[in-house]
MIDOSE-1310 file (N, C-alpha, C; in nm, 2 decimals, decimal comma, always signed):
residues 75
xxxx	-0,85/-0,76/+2,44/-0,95/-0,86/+2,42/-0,89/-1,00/+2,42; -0,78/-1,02/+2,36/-0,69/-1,18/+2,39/-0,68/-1,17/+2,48; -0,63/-1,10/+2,59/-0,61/-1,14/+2,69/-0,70/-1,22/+2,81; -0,81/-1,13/+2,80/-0,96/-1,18/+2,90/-1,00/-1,23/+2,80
xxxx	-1,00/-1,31/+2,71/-1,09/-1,35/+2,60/-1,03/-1,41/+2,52; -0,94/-1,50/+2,49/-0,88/-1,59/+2,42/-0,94/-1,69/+2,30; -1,06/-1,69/+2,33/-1,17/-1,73/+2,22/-1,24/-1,64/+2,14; -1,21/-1,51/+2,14/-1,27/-1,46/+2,09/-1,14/-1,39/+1,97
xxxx	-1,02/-1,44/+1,99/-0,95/-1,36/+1,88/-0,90/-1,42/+1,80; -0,97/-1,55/+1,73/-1,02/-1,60/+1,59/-1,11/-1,52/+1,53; -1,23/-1,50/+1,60/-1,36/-1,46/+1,59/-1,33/-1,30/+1,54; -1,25/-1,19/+1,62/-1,21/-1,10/+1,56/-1,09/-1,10/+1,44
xxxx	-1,05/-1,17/+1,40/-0,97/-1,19/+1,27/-1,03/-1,21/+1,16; -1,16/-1,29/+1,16/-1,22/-1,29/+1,01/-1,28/-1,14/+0,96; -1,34/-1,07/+1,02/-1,32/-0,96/+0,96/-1,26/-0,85/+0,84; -1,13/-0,85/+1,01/-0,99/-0,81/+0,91/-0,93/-0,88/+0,81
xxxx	-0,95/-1,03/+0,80/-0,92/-1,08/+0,71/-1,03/-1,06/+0,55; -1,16/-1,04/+0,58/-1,22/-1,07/+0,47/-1,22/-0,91/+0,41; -1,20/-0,81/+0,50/-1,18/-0,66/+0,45/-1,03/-0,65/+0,32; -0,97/-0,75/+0,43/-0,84/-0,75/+0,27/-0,85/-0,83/+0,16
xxxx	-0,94/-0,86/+0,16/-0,96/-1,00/+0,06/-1,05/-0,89/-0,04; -1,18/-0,76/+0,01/-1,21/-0,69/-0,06/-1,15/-0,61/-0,10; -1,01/-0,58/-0,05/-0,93/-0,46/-0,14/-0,87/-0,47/-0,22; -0,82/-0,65/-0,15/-0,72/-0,74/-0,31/-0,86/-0,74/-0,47
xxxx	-0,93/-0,80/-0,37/-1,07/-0,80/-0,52/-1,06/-0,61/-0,60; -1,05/-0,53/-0,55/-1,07/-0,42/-0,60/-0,94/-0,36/-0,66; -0,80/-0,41/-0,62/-0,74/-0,37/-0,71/-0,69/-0,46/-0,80; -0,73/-0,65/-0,83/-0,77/-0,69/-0,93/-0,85/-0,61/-1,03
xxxx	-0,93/-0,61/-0,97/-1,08/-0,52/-1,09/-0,99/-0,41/-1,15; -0,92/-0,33/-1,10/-0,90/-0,21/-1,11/-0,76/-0,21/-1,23; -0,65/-0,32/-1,24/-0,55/-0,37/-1,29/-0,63/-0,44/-1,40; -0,72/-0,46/-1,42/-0,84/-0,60/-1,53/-0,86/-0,46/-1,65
xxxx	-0,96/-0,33/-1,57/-0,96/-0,23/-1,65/-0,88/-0,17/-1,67; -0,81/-0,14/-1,64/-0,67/-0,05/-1,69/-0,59/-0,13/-1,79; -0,58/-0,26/-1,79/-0,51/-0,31/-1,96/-0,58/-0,28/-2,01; -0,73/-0,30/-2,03/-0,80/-0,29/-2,15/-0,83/-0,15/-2,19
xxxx	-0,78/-0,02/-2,14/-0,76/+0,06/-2,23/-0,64/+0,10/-2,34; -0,71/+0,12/-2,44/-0,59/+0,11/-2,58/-0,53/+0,25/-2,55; -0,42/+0,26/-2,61/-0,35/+0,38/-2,67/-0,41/+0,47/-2,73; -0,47/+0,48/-2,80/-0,55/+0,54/-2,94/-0,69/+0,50/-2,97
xxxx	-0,75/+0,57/-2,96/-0,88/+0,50/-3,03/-1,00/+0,50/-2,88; -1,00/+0,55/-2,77/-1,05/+0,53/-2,66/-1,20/+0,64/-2,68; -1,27/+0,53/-2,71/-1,42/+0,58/-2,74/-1,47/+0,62/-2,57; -1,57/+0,68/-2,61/-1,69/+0,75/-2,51/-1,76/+0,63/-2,41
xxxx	-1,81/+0,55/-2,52/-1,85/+0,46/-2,49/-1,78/+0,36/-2,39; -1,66/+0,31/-2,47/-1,59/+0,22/-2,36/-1,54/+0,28/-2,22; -1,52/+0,44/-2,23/-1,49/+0,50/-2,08/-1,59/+0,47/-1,99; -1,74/+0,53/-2,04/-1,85/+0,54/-1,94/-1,88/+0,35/-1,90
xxxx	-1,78/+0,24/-1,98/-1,84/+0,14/-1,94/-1,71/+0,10/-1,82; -1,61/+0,15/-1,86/-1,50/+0,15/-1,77/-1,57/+0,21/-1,63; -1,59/+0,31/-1,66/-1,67/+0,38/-1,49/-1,75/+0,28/-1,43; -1,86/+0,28/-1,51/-1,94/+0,18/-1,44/-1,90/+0,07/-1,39
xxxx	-1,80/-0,02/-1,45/-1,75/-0,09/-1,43/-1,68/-0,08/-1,29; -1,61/+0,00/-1,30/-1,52/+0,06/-1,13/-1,63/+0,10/-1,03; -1,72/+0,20/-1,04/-1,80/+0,24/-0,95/-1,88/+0,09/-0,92; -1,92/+0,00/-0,99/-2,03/-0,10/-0,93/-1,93/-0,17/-0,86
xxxx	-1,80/-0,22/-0,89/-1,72/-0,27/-0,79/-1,67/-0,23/-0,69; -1,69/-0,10/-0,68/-1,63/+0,02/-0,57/-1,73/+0,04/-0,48; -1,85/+0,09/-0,52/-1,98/+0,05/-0,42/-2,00/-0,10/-0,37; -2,00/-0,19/-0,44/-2,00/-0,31/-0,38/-1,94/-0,37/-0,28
xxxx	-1,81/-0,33/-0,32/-1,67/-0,32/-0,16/-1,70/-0,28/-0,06; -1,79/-0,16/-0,07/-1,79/-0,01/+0,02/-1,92/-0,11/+0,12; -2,04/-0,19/+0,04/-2,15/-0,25/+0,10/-2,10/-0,35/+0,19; -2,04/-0,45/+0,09/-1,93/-0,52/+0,20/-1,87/-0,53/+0,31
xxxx	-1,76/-0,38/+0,30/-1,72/-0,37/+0,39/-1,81/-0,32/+0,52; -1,91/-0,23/+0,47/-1,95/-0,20/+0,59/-2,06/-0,30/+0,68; -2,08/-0,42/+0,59/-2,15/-0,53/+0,63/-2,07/-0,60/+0,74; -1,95/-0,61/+0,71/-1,83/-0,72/+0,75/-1,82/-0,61/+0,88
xxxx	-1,81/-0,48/+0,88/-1,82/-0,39/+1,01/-1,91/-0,42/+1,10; -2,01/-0,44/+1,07/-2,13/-0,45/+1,15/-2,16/-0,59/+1,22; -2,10/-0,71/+1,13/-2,09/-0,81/+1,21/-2,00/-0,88/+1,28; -1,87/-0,77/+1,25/-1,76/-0,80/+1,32/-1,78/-0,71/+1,45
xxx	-1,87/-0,61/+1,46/-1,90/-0,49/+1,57/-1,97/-0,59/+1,65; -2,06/-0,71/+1,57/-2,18/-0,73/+1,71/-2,12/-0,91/+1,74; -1,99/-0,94/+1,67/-1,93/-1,08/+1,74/-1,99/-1,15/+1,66
């Protein structure tokens, strides 16, 4: 595509760029919850908020990403 198309391989880089920018975001998130579990003491409660916590950031990426697919699919 750079070759016959030289203008268009900016245009294909933001993509790939914003797809890593969602992975770095997710394994922030992911490094955020894992300090804050303690040693001892790790209630019910705090897990299932841990999950949630991971899953809504993990679906969210996953929407993202496949947004960033679709408009990187149609230019």
């Amino acid at each position: 595509m750079g070759v016959m198309r030289p203008e268009l391989v900016m245009k294909s880089i933001v993509p790939v760029v914003m797809a890593g920018v969602l992975g770095i975001y997710g394994l922030v998130i992911a490094v955020i919850i894992s300090t804050g579990i303690p040693d001892t003491g790790y209630c019910m409660f705090g897990g299932y908020a841990h999950l949630a916590s991971g899953l809504s950031c993990g679906l969210a990426g996953l929407a993202a990403g496949m947004a960033i697919g679709i408009v990187g699919d149609a230019g």
